[in-house]
KOLKOLRO-485631 format. One record per residue (C-alpha): residue number from 1; x, y, z. Coordinates in pm, 1 decimal, decimal comma. Layout:
<sites>
SITE;resi;X;Y;Z
SITE;NUM;X;Y;Z
...
</sites>
This chain:
<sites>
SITE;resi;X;Y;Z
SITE;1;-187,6;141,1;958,0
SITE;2;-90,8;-251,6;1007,1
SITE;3;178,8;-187,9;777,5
SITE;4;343,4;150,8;950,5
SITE;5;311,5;-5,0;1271,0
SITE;6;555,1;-292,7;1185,5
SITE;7;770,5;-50,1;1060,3
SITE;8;755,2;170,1;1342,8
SITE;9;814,7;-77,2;1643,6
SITE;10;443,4;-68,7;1753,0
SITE;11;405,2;344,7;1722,0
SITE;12;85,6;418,5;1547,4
SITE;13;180,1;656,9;1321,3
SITE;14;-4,5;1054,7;1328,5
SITE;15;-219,3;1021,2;1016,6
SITE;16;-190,4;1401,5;865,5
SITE;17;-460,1;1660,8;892,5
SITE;18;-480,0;1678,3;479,4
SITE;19;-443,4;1282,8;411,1
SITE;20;-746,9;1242,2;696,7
SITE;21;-949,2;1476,9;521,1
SITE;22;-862,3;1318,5;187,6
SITE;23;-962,6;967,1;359,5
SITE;24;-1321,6;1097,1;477,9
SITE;25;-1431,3;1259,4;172,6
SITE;26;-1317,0;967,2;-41,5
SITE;27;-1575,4;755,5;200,9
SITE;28;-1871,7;938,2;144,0
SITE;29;-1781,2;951,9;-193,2
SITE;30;-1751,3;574,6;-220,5
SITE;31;-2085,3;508,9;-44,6
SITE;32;-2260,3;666,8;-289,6
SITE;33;-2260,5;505,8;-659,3
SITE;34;-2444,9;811,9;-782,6
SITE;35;-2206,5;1080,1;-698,8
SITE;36;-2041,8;1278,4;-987,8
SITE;37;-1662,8;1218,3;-832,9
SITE;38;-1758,0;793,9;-748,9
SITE;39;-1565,8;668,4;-1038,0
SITE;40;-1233,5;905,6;-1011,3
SITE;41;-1212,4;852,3;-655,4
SITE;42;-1257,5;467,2;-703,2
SITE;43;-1005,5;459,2;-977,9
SITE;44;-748,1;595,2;-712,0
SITE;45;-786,6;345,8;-446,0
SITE;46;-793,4;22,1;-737,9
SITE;47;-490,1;180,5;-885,3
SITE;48;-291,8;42,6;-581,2
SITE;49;-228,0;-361,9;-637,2
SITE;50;3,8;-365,2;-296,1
SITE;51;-123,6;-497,6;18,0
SITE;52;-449,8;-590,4;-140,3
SITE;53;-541,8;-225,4;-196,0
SITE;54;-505,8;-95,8;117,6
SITE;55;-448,5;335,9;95,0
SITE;56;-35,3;388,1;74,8
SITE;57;-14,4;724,6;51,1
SITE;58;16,1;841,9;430,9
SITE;59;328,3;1053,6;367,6
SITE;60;206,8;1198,2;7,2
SITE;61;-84,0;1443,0;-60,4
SITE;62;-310,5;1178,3;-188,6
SITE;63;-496,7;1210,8;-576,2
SITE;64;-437,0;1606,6;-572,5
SITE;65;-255,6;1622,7;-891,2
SITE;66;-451,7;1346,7;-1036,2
SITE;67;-779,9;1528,9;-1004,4
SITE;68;-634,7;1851,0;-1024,3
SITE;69;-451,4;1829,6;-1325,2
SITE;70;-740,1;1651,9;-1453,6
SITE;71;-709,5;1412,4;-1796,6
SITE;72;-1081,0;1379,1;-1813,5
SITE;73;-1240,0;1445,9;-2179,3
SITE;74;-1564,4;1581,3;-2032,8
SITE;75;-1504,6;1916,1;-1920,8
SITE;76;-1752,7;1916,5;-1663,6
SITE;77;-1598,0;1585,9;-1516,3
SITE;78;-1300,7;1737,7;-1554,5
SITE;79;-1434,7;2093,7;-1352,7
SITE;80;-1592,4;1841,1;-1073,6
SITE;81;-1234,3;1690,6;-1015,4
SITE;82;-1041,9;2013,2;-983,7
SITE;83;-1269,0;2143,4;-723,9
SITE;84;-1268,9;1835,5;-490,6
SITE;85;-912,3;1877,7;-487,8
SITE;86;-907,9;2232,6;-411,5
SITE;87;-1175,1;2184,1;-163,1
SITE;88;-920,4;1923,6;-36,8
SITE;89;-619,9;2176,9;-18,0
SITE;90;-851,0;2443,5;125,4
SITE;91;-1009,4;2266,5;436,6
SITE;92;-724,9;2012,0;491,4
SITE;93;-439,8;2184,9;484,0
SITE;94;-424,3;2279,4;875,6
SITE;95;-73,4;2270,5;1014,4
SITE;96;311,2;2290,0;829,7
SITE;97;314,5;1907,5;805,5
SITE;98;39,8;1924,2;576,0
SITE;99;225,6;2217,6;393,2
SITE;100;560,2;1985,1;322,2
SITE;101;293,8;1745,7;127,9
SITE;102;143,6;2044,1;-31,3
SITE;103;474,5;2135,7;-143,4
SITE;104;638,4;1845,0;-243,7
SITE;105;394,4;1796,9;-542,7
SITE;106;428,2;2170,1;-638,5
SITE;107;113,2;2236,0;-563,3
SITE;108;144,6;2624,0;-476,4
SITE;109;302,4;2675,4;-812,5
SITE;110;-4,8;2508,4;-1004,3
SITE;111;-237,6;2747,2;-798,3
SITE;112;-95,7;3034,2;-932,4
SITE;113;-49,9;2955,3;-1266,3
SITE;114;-446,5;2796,3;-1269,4
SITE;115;-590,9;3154,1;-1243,1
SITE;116;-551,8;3223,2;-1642,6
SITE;117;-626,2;2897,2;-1710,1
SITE;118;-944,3;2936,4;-1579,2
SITE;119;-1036,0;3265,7;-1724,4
SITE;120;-983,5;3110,8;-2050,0
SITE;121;-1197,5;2856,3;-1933,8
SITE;122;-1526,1;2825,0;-2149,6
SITE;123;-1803,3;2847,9;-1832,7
SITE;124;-2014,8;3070,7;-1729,0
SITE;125;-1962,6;3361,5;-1434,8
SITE;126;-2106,4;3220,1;-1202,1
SITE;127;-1869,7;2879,9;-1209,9
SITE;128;-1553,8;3064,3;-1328,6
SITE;129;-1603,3;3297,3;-995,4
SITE;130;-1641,8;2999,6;-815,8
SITE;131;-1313,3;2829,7;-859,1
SITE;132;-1144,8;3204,6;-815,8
SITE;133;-1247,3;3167,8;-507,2
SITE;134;-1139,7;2838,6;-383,6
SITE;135;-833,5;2916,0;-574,0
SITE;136;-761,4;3224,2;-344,3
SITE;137;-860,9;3070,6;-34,2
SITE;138;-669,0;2775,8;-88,5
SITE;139;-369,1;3014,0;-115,1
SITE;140;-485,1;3168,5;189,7
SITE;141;-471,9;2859,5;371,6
SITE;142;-106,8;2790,0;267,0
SITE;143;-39,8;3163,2;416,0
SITE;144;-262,3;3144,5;727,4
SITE;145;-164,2;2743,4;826,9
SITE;146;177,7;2660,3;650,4
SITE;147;409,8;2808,1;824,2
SITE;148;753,2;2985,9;781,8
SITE;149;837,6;2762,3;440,1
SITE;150;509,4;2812,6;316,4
SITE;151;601,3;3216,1;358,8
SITE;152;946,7;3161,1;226,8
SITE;153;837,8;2987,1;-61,8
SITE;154;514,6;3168,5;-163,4
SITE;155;635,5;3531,3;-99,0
SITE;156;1024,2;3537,9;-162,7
SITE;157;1042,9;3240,0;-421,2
SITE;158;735,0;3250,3;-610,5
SITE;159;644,1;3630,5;-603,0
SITE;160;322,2;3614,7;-490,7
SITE;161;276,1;3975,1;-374,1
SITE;162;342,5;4070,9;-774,8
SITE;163;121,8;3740,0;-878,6
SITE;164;-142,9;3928,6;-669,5
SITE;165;-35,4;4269,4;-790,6
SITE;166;-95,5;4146,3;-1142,3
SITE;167;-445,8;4011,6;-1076,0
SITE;168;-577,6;4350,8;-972,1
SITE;169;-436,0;4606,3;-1191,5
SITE;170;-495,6;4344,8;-1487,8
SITE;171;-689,9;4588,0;-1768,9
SITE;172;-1032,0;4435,0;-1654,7
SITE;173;-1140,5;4377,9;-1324,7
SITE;174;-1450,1;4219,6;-1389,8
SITE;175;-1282,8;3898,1;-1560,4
SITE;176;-1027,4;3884,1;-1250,2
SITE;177;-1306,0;3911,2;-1035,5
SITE;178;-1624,3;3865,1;-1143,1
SITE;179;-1795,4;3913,4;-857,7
SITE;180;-1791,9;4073,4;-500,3
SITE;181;-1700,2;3718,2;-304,8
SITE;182;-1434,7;3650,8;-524,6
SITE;183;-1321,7;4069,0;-453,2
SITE;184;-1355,7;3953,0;-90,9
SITE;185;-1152,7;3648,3;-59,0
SITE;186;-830,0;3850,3;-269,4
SITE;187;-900,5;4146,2;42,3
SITE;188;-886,4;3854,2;277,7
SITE;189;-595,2;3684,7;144,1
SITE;190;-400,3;4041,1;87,0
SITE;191;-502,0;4059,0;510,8
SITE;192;-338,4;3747,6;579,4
SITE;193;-54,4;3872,3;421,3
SITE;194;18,3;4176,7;542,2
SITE;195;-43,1;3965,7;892,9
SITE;196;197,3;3778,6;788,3
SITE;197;500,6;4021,8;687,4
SITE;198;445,6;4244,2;956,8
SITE;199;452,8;3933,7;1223,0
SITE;200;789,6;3723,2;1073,3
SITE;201;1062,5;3901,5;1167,1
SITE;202;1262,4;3690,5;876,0
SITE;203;1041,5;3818,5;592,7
SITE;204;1041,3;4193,0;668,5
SITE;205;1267,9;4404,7;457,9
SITE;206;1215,8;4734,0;270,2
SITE;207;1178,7;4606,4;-53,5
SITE;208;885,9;4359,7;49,8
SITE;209;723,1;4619,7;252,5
SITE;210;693,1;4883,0;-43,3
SITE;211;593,9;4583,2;-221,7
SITE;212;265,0;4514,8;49,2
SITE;213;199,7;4901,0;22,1
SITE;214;194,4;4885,3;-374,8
SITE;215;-94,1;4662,5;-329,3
SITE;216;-307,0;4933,2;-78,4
SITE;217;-417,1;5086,8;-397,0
SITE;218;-527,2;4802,9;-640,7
SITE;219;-726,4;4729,4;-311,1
SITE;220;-907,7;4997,9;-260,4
SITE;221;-1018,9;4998,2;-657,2
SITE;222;-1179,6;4646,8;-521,0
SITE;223;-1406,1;4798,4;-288,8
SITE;224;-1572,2;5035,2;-507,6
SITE;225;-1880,4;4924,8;-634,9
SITE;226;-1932,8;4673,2;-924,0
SITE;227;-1952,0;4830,2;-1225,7
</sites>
């Protein structure tokens, strides 16, 4: 903070929803030796030799990729990292500022691509439908909290409504969604969309309404019971 002020003629700088979140889940982290995520999240902070330390990143989403992308050879290790960080994304991400750091490290892109990864993941149900879910409400939050770009970029550049499309016609429904919560956060995230479209005048067209229909069926297969 010393640092931005003197380049900032004695403004304290807005410290961003995310990168506060970031910086009070790091300190409970590092009070507490024992805690499965202690050594990655210490091995951020010593990484930086500048300024004795002190955090830098106050204009970059801090560790995601890092932890999220996670080089760890223990596979649980590596599990733990990738759902700090996508608890991270999910509660932090709060306004469009917060988006533009989301963004910049392609972090929407890695979401969508981390859903087969994890099916071929070799966990059990219970943990795969657990990071389905945070993965689908972390894409909610983008929808729900980042704004216009966020829409633009999700739903026009990255095809989300086919991503989504994909996911629930996909030959078996119990590997996409293994259980009802992870049913209920797609329904909720195909909600916010449909909020969404029908709300930005800029996104409405025929083509991407016929595309949010196509999806009113694959829903409603969701609902039925579990087999």
């Amino acid at each position: 903070l010393r640092k931005a002020d003197d380049n900032s003629g004695g403004i304290v700088p807005r410290i961003l929803p995310i990168v506060a979140n970031f910086l009070a889940r790091a300190a409970l982290v590092i009070s507490r030796p024992d805690d499965a995520m202690y050594v990655s999240i210490n091995r951020y902070f010593l990484k930086s030799e500048s300024e004795h330390g002190a955090f830098q990143d106050m204009h970059r989403l801090p560790a995601f990729i890092a932890l999220f992308c996670s080089a760890s050879e223990d596979s649980e290790q590596s599990r733990n990292e990738r759902i700090w960080a996508l608890h991270l994304l999910r509660d932090g991400l709060l306004d469009t500022s917060c988006y533009r750091l989301v963004a910049a490290c392609h972090a929407p892109e890695l979401l969508l691509s981390s859903f087969e990864n994890v099916r071929l993941l070799q966990i059990s149900d219970d943990s795969r439908a657990t990071e389905y879910c945070l993965l689908l409400e972390s894409i909610n939050a983008i929808i729900d909290h980042g704004g216009y770009g966020a829409h633009r970029d999700l739903i026009k550049r990255q095809g989300l409504i086919s991503w989504m499309r994909t996911l629930c016609t996909s030959p078996s429904l119990t590997e996409s969604f293994p259980n009802l919560k992870t049913r209920v956060s797609f329904c909720n995230l195909v909600k916010s969309l449909i909020r969404i479209t029908s709300c930005t005048p800029q996104l409405r067209s025929t083509l991407l309404v016929l595309e949010v229909c196509g999806l009113i069926e694959p829903v409603a297969s969701l609902l039925c019971p579990l087999e």
